[in-house]
N, C-alpha and C positions, 0 to 999 in steps of 0.2 A: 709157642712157635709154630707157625705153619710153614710148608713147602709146597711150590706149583710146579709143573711138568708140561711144557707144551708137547710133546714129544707122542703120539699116538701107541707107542709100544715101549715109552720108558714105564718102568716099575716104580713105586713110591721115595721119594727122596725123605731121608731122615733129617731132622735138624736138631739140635742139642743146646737146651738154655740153659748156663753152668751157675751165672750169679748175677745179682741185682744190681746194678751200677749205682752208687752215691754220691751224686754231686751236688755241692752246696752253693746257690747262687746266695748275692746278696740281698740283704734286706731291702725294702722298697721306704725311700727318706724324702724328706722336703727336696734335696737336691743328691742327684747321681750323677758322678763327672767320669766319661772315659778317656776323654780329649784334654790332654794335660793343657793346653792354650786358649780353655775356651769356659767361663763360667757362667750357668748354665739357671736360673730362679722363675718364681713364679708366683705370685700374688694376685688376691681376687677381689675386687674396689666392688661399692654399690653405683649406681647410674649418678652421683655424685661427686666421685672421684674419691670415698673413703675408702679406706681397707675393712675389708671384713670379713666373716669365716661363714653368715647368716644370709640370705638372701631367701625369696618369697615370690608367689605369680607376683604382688603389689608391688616389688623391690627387687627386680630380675640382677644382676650382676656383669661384670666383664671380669676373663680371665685377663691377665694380662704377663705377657711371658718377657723377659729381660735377659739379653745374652750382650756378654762384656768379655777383654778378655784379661787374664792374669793383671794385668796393670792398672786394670778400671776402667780401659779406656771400649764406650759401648759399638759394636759390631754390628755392622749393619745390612741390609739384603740379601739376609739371612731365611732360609722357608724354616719356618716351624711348624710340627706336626701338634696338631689338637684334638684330645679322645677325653670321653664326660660319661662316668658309673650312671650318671644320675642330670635329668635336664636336659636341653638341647642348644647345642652351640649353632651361632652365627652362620660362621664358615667353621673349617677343621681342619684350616690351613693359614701360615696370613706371612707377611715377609718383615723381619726387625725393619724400623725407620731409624731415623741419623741417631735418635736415641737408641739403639739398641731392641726396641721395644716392639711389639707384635702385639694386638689388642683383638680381643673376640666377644662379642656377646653371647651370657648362660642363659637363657630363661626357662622358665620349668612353666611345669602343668598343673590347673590348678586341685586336681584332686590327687597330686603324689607329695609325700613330705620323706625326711630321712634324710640321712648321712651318703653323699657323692664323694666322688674323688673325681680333680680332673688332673690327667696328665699331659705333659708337653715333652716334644721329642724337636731337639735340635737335628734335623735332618744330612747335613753335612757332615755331623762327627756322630750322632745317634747318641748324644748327653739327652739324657730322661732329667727332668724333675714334675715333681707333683703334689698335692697340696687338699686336704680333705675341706669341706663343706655341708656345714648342715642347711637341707630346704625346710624352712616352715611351715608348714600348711597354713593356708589361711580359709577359714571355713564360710565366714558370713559378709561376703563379699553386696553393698549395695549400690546399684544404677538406677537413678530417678534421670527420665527422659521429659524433657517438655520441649514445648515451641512457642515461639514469642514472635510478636510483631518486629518488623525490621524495615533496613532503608537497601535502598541498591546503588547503590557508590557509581556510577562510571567514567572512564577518563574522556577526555576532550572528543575525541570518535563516536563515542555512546559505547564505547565496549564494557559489558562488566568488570570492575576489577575486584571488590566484596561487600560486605553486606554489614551493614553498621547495625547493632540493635537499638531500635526505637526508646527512648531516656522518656519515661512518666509515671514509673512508680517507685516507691518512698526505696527499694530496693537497689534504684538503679538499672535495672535490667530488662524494660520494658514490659506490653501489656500480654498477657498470654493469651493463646486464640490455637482454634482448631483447623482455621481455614487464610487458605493466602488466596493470591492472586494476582495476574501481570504486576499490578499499580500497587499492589500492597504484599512484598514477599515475609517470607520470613526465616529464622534463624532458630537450629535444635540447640538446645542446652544440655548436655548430660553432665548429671555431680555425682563422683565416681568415693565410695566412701569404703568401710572393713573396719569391723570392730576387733579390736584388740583384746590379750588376754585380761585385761583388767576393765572392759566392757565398753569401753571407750571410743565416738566412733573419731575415725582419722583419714582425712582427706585422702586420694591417692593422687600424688601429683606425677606431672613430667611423664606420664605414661601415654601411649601415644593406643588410639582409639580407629575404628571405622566405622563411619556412615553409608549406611545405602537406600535403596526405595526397594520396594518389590512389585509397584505397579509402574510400571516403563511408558514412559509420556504424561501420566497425572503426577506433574513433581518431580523437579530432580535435583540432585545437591551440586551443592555450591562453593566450594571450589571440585568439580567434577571427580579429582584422586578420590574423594571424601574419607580424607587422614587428617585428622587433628591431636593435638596435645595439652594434656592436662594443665591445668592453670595450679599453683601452689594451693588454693582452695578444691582442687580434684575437680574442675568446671571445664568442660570441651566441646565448641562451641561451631556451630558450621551452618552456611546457609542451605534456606529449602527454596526457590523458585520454581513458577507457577510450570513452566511450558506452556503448550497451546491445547491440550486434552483437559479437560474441565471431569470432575468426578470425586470418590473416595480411592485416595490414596496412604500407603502405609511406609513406616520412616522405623529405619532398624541400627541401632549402634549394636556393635562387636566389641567385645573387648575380652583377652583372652579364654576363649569359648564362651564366654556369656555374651546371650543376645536378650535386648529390651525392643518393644517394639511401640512404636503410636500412631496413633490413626489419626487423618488429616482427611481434609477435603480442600480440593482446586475448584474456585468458581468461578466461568467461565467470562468472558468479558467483552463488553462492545466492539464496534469495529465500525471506520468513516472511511470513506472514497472518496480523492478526490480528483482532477483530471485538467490537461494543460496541452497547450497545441506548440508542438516543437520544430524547427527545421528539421527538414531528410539529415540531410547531409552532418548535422553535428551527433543526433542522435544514432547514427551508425558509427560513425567514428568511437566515440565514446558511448555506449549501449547504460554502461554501469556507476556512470560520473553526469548526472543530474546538474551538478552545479558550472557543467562546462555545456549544455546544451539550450540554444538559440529558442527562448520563448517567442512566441508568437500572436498575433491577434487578429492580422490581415491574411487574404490568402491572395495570390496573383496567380498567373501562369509563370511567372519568375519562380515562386517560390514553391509551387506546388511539384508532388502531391508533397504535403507534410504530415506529421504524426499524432495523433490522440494518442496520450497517455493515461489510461488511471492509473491511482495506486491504489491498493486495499490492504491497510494497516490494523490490528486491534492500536488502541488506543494505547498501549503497552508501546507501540511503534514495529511491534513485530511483525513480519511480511504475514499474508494470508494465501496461503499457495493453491494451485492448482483449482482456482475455480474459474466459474464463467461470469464474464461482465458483458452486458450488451449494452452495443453502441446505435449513439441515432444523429440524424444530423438535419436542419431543413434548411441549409443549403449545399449548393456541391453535392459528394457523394463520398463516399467511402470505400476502402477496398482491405481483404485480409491480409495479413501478413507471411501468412502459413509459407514455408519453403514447397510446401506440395502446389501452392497456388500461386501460378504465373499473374503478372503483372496485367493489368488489363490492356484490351487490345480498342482503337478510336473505334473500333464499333459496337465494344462493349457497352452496355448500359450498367453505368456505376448505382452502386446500391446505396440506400437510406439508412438504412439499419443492416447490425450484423453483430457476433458472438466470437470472442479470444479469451484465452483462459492465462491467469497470473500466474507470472514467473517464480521463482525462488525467490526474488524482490518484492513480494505479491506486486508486480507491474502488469497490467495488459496492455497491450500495441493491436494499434489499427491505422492503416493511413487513409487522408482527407483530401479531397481534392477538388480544386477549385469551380469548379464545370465553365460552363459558359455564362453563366448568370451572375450578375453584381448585386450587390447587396448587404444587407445584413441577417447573418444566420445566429443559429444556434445548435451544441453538440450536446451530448448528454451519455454518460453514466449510469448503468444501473447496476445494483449484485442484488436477485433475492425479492427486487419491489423494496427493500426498506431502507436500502442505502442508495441514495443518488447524486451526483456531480452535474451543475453544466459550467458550462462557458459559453460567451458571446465573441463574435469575429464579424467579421468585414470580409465579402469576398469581392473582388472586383472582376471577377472573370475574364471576360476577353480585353478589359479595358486594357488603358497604357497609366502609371501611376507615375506622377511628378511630383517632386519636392522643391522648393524653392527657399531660398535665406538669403534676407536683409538684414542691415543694421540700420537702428531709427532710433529716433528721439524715447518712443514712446512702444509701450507694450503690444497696442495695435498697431505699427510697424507704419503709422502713417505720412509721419516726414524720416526722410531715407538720410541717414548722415557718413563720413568719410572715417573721422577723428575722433577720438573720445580721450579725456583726462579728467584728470579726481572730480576737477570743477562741474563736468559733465560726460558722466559714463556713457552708455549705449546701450539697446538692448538686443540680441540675436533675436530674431523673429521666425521661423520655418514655417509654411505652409504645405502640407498632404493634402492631394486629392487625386480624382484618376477621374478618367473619361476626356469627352472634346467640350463636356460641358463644367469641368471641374468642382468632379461632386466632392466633399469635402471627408477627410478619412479621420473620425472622430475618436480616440479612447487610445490613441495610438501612441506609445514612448520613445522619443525624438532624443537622440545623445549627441551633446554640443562640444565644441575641443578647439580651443586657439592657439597657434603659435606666442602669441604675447598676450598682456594682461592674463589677465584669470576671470572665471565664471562663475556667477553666483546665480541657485546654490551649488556649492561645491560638488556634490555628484554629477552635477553635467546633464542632469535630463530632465527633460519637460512630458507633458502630455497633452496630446491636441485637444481643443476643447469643440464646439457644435461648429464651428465655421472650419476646424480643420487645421487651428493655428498652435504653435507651444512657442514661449518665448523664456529665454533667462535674459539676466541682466552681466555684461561685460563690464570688468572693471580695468584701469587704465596699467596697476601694478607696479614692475620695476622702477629704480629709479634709471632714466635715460637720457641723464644733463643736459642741454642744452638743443635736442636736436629729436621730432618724432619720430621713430620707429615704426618701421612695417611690421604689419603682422596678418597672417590669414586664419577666417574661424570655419567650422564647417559644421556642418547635420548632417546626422545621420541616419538612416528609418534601414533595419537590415539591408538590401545591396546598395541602395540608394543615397548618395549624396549630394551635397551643395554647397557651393564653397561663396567666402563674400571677404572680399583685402580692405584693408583699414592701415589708419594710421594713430599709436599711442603717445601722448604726453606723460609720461611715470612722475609719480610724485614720492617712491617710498625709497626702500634701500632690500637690496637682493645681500641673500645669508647662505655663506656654502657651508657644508659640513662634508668630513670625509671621514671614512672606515674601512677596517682589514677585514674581509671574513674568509672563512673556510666555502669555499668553491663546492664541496661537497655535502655540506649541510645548513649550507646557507648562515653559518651560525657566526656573530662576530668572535673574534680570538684577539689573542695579545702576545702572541707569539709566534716563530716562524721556524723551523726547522730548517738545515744546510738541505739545500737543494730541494727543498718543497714550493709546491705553488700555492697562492694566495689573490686574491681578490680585491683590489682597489672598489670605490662604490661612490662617487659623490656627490652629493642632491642639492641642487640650486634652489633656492624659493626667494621668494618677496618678502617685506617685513610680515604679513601677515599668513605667513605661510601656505601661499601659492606655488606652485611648480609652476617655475620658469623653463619651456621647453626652444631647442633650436641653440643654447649658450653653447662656445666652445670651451671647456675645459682642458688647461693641462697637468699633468702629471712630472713633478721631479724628483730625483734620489738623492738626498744628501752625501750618504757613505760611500754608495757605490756599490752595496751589494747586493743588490738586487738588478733585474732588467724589467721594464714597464713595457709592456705592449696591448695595444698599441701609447704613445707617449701624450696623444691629443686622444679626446671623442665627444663628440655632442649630445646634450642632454636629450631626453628624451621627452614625452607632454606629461612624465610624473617627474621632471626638472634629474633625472638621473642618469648619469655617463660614468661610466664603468671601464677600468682596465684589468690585466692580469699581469699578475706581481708573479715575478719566479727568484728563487734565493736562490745563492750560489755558492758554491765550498766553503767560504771563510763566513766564520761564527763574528756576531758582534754588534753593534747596536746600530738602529738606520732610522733614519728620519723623514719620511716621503710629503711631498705639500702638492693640493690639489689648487691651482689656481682658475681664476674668471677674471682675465685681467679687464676685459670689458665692462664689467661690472665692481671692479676695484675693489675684490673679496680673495681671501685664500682661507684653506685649512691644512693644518696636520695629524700626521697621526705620528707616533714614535713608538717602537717595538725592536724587540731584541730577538737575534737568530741564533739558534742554540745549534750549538756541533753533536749531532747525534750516529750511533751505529748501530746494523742492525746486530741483534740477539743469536750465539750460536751453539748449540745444548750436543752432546754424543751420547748415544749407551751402546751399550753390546748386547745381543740376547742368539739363547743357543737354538737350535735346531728345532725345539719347541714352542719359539714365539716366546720365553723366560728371558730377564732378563738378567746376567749375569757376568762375574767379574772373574772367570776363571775358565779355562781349555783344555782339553784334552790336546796331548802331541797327535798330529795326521786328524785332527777335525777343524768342521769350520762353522760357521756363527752368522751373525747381520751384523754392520756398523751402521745405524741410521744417525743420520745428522740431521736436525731441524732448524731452518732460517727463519727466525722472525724479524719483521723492522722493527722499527722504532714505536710502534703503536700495536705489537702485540700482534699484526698480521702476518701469513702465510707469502713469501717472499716465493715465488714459483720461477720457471727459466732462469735457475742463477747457478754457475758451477763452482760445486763445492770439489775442495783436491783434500786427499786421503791419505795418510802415511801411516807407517808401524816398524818399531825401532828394533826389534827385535829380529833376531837372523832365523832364517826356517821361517817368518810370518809372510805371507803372501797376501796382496788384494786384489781381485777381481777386477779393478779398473783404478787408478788411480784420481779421475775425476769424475764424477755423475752431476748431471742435473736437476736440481730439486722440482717434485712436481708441483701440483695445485696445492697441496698439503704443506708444502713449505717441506717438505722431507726429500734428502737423498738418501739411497740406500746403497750400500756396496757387500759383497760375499767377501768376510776375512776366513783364511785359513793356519793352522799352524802346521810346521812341520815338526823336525825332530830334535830342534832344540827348547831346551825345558828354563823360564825364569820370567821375569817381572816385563811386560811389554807396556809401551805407551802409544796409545792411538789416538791418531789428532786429526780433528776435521779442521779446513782453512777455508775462510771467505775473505777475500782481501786483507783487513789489517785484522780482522777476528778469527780466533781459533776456539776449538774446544776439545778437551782430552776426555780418554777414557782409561784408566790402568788398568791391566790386567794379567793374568797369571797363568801360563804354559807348563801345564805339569802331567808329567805319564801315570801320577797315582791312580790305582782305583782301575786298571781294565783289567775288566773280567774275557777272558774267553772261553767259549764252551766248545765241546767236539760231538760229532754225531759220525757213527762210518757205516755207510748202508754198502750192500751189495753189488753186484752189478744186476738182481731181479730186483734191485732197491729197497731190499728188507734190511732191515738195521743189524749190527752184526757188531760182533768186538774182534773176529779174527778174518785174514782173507786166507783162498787157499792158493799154491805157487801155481803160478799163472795165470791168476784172474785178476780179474780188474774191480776198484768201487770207486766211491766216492767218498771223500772227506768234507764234512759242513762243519764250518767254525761262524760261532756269533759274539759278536763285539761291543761289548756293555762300559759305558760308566758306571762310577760307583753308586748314582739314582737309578742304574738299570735301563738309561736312553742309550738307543742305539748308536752307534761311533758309525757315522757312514762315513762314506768316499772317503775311504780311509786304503791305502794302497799298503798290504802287506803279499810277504815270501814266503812261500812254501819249500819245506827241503828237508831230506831223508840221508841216513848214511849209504846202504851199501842192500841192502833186503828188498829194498822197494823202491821203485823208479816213479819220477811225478812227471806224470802227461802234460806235456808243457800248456798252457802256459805257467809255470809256477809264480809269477806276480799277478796277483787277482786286484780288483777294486771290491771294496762292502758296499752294498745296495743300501738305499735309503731305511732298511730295517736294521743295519749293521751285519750283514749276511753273508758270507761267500760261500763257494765251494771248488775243489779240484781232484782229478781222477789221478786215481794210485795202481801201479802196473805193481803187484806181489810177485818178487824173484825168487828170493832163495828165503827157506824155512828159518822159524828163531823169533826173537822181539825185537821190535822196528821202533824207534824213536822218531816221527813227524813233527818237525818245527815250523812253528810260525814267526816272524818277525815283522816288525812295523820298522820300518827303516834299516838299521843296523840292529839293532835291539832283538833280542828276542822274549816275547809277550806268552810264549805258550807254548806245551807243546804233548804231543798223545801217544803214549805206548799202543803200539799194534800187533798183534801174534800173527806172525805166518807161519800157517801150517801144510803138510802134505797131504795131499789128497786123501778121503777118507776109507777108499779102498785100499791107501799103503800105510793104512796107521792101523794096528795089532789094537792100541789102547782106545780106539773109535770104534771099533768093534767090540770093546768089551763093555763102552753104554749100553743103557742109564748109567748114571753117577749118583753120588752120595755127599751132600754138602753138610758139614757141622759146623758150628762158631760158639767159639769160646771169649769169653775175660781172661784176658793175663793182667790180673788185679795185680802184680807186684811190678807189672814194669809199667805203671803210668798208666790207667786207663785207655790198655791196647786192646781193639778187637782183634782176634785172628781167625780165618776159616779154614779148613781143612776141605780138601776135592780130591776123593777117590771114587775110583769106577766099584762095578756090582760086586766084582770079588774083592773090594777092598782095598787094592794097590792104587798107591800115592800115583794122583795123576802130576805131571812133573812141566815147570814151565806153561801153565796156563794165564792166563788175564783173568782174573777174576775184577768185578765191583760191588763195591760199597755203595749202599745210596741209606736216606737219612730224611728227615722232613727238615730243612737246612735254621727251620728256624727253631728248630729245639736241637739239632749238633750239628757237627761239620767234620770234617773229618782232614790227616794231613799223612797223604800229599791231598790237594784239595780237590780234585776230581775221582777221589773214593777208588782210584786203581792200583793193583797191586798184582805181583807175578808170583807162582807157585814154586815152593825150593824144591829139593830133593827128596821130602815130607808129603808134597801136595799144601806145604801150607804158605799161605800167606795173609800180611798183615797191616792193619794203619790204627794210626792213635787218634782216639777221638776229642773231642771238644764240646762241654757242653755248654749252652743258651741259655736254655728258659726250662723252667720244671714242669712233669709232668711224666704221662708214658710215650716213649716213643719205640718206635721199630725199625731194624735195621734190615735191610734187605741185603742179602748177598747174591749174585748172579754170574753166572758162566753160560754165554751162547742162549739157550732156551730154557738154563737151569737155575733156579732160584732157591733160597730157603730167608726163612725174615723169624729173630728172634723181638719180644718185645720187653720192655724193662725201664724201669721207673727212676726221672732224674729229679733226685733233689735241691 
């Protein structure tokens, strides 16, 4: 037993250890129930789902904890607590699922074996169970690392998606090699094995492995996590790709603390350029979409300046970045593109050659421009002297460039005709050339397009050949019974066109088709949702499948449940006319027909509309982001409610309405609006009625509940009473002033905020108003206490009507009119009164010995080995100086009890069985 003395002139305090306290806790079993309503198991499976008591680093384990209640029936979003002698768990915490169940993974290390125990604590009621384990060491643990030949898979983009291995040896598993490369990757193989006690070796499966490189850029894996998983033969298998760094590189799998390592080499690999002259204007628009940008071959002052592009790719297709390509040109001229370097100015002299370095695309840009000079030039490409590009163009310079088109008999466009049918087609003829002398513009691709008939070949374009001419051949198409039809064809050379009218004789039969798609993925469907939109699409052709353009198309509804807009449209020159389908409230089947009555064709489509709603989900979760199905009286919580529609999406701007049945429950708005997330949120609180509540979010015809449970069990309040110098204190003297702090716990020890409780005293002490305080978001308050008259003061607290707690306080007389404050120091002793129930009691007399009379004395305790009742360890002195509380004990071991008056203390220690 020691004793401490803050006191600068007290004398040593005595303390007295009488006897050894014995208390018998119980034994530690497979299962320990405190909570009559709640039982409480736990069993340990291998990564198989068996049970078993053995597990290994090769065959780690899951604890798995199972809470049910007396009836069987299993309990759920429940926290359960997880502690392991031996190993390391997952997590050390996890919530029961609709099974009752809470699952963790054990794995151990691979150089500890022996006997563990793990236990689990039901958190809510503190039911223990627990359940022993032996780890086996595994001693001869073997990784054989190789690398094989492999394929690289990509989808439709060229993006990687993985890495097939290469099939050509009698094994299956392809050729083994030390070296990859863009065009030739490859794939690690680790066969993960451990002999057993009867010498045997045995696959390690299902164990999950890491890859990585240790030289960064020669080499890197493939799938980038580089986490893979054992195959039933212990085989884990992951790709290795080149990157752009060429060298010896090194390849490491992990697997728990064993590392294997192999040596590779990346070799490095060719690389081509090549280079295209594009319009300004589409290559700004789209910088990074190649296949939306205006090639070229002429240049005019129409179309200039335009663009040189190279590309510089290895052969792999991977960009080649940041270098430098020079450009050349022997006509026209060229100019850089640099943002630092303005645009030339008419008196500039444009340059021949010039230097731009590759994008992240490996792309470099240069613009060309036509000068004053007609002609035929040439541009060119270089990287290095050993990669180079050109192209040939046409520049007309200051000329004027004409197109012209006819229809003729004849491919040279010599007799010019009106009419074409089956019997005798036609041919579109165009000529390009520029100047006053009409020089002819040769190598140049002409795109041809008619109102009626159709064009062979089917792509529509020609290319002029030395006189500057490109011709297709018109065919007659539709059928047009009795009567020729107009039609107009045209050419087109970039801005320039030519148009030439005609007349057809149709000798076939025109074929409509129609279809429903999805408007947002262009994809067809076969069904239609109440009130969703859809997409009509109908494509006119010839018998021989030409798009017929310029048809009117209409659109009808059989059932009526839909609305078409617009009702009519005309096809377009890919023969397609298009509406938008919108469905409407009522579910049920509909029949839409696209007709060409002109053409004496229709189609259908038929699809059914399904009546769907959206999705409406609740929980409740408390003041820690938890999510939970129980409250404390005077706290408050989240109701979040989630919209989804019908396709699983995020439903945002929609007002969701709030209720709760229960009396005392309050909510912070009775509707909110869900945001982007599809989430509204609202602040529930409870008041001072205790019992089963239901809370319900509403969206029109859909609702969602959440139950839950208002109960005052479980608050803790604590007291602190400082001074008015705000030193802590257990007595005030008459006529001063302190403070009382009280803190506000759940039975988890989360604070109880905005919680509105009363303070109130009998007749000794006066409370500084205001006596209703609010608890601060730590569960906090405090209020000032005016000390009247001498004696012990009972301070109450209450949360509502109730009262939660409450602090005995000594008011004493100043210490110049107290005879027995002047005869400190004191002398504290504590004994066992072992025959009345494991009661402490202490005695507090002054220096001569006499019983100090009505003090405050406290108990304090390490609460997780006893507790003490009344439960805040206080107690007043009789007519003796003595006073007492009856202890409770925990958990075994030595604990110490601290007795305390004002600045006096004494602590015996003593041992709980």
């Amino acid at each position: 037993m020691t004793t401490k003395n803050t006191h600068s002139s007290s004398a040593a305090i005595s303390a007295i250890f009488l006897l050894m306290i014995a208390i018998c806790s119980g034994c530690s079993g497979s299962t320990q129930s405190k909570d009559s309503d709640k039982m409480l198991r736990v069993r340990l499976s291998d990564y198989k789902g068996n049970t078993t008591d053995k597990i290994s680093i090769v065959s780690p384990g899951y604890v798995i904890a199972s809470l049910k209640d007396f009836n069987g029936k299993p309990v759920s979003k429940q926290m359960i607590a997880f502690t392991t002698t031996l190993g390391t768990l997952e997590v050390t915490s996890a919530l029961t699922d609709e099974n009752g169940e809470a699952k963790v993974g054990l794995s151990v290390d691979p150089d500890k074996g022996g006997v563990g125990k793990v236990t689990i604590v039901d958190t809510s009621s503190s039911n223990t169970s627990d359940i022993n384990f032996t780890v086996t060491k595994i001693k001869n643990i073997n990784i054989i690392l190789k690398l094989f030949k492999a394929t690289l898979i990509k989808d439709e983009n060229g993006t990687p998606v993985r890495v097939d291995m290469s099939q050509g040896t009698k094994e299956g598993i392809g050729e083994e090699t030390r070296q990859i490369s863009a065009t030739s990757p490859g794939m690690l193989r680790a066969n993960l094995s451990y002999i057993d006690e009867q010498d045997k070796e045995i696959p390690i499966d299902s164990q999950q492995v890491t890859f990585t490189t240790t030289t960064p850029g020669i080499g890197y894996i493939f799938p980038t996590s580089g986490i893979a998983v054992s195959d039933k033969n212990g085989a884990a298998v992951i790709g290795l790709l080149s990157g752009l760094k060429a060298g010896d590189g090194e390849a490491v799998i992990t697997f728990k603390g064993y590392k294997v390592t192999l040596k590779y080499s990346v070799v490095s690999e060719e690389m081509y350029i090549s280079l295209q002259m594009v319009g300004k204007e589409s290559y700004e628009a789209y910088p990074k979409s190649p296949d939306r940008w205006e090639k070229l071959n002429t240049l005019s002052q129409r179309n200039s300046p335009a663009y040189l592009i190279a590309t510089l790719r290895y052969v792999s297709e991977n960009p080649v970045q940041n270098k430098a390509v020079q450009f050349k040109t022997t006509l026209g001229g060229i100019w850089p593109t640099s943002d630092i370097t303005p645009p030339p100015e008419p008196t500039d002299k444009l340059l021949t050659e010039g230097k731009a370095l590759t994008d992240a695309d490996g792309r470099a840009a240069m613009l060309i421009y036509a000068g004053a000079k007609a002609g035929a030039g040439e541009a060119t490409a270089n990287f290095e002297d050993n990669f180079e590009a050109k192209i040939g163009f046409t520049s007309v310079g200051d000329e004027t460039i004409s197109l012209s088109l006819k229809l003729a008999k004849d491919s040279e466009g010599r007799e010019e005709i009106t009419e074409i049918s089956q019997a005798n087609p036609g041919y579109l003829v165009a000529t390009l050339s520029y100047g006053p002398k009409q020089i002819p513009i040769v190598n140049q691709s002409i795109a041809f397009s008619s109102t009626m008939g159709s064009i062979r070949p089917k792509a529509g374009t020609a290319v002029t050949d030395n006189t500057g001419k490109a011709y297709v051949t018109l065919l007659p198409g539709w059928f047009a019974e009795n009567a020729a039809l107009p039609g107009v064809a045209t050419a087109t050379y970039t801005t320039y066109t030519a148009n030439v009218s005609f007349k057809t004789w149709g000798d076939g039969k025109a074929n409509l088709s129609l279809q429903l798609t999805d408007p947002l993925t262009d994809k067809i469907t076969q069904s239609l949702k109440t009130e969703e939109v859809g997409q009509l699409d109908a494509v006119l052709q010839d018998d021989e499948g030409n798009s017929i353009a310029g048809a009117t198309i209409q659109f009808y509804s059989a059932a009526g449940l839909v609305t078409i807009q617009p009702s009519s449209a005309v096809t377009d020159k890919d023969g397609k006319a298009s509406a938008v389908l919108s469905a409407g409230k009522s579910a049920g089947s509909e029949t839409v027909t696209a007709t060409a009555d002109k053409f004496r064709t229709s189609s259908s489509v038929y699809f059914p509309i399904v009546k769907t709603s959206p999705s409406l989900s609740l929980q409740m979760t408390d003041s820690g982001g938890n999510t939970t199905d129980t409250m404390t009286v005077h706290t408050s919580g989240t109701l979040t409610a989630m919209l989804l529609d019908a396709d699983k999406k995020p439903m945002s701007n929609q007002i969701v309405n709030f209720s709760a049945t229960l009396s005392g429950v309050t909510l912070q708005s009775s509707s909110v609006v869900t945001d982007s997330e599809g989430k509204a949120k609202v602040l529930i609180s409870a008041g001072l009625t205790t019992g089963s509540c239901n809370a319900k979010a509403i969206f029109g015809e859909t609702s969602a509940a959440w139950v839950f449970t208002v109960t005052d069990k479980g608050i803790a309040v604590s007291f602190e009473l400082f001074d008015s110098s705000g030193t802590a204190t257990q007595s005030l003297t008459t006529g001063s002033a302190g403070v009382l702090k009280v803190v506000l716990e759940d039975v988890q020890g989360n604070a109880l905020r905005n919680a509105e409780i009363i303070f109130s005293a009998a007749s000794l002490i006066t409370i500084a108003p205001p006596a209703k305080v609010t608890t601060d978001k730590d569960g906090k308050a405090s209020v000032t206490l005016i000390a009247d008259t001498a004696g012990l003061e009972t301070v109450t607290v209450k949360l509502g009507t109730k009262v939660i707690g409450s602090s005995a306080i000594l008011v004493v007389e100043p210490e110049e009119e107290s005879s027995e404050r002047r005869r400190l120091p004191i002398n504290i002793s504590i004994t066992l009164l072992n025959n009345d129930g494991n009661r402490l009691e202490a005695q507090l007399t002054d220096k001569a010995g006499i019983p100090m009379v009505n003090r405050l004395v406290s108990f304090t305790a390490d609460p997780k080995r006893i507790s003490f009742s009344p439960a805040d360890g206080m107690a007043l002195t009789d007519q003796n100086g003595k006073a007492s509380v009856r202890a409770e004990r925990h958990t075994a071991g030595i604990v110490e009890v601290w007795v305390s008056y004002e600045n006096y203390s004494a602590a015996v220690g003593f041992g709980v069985r």
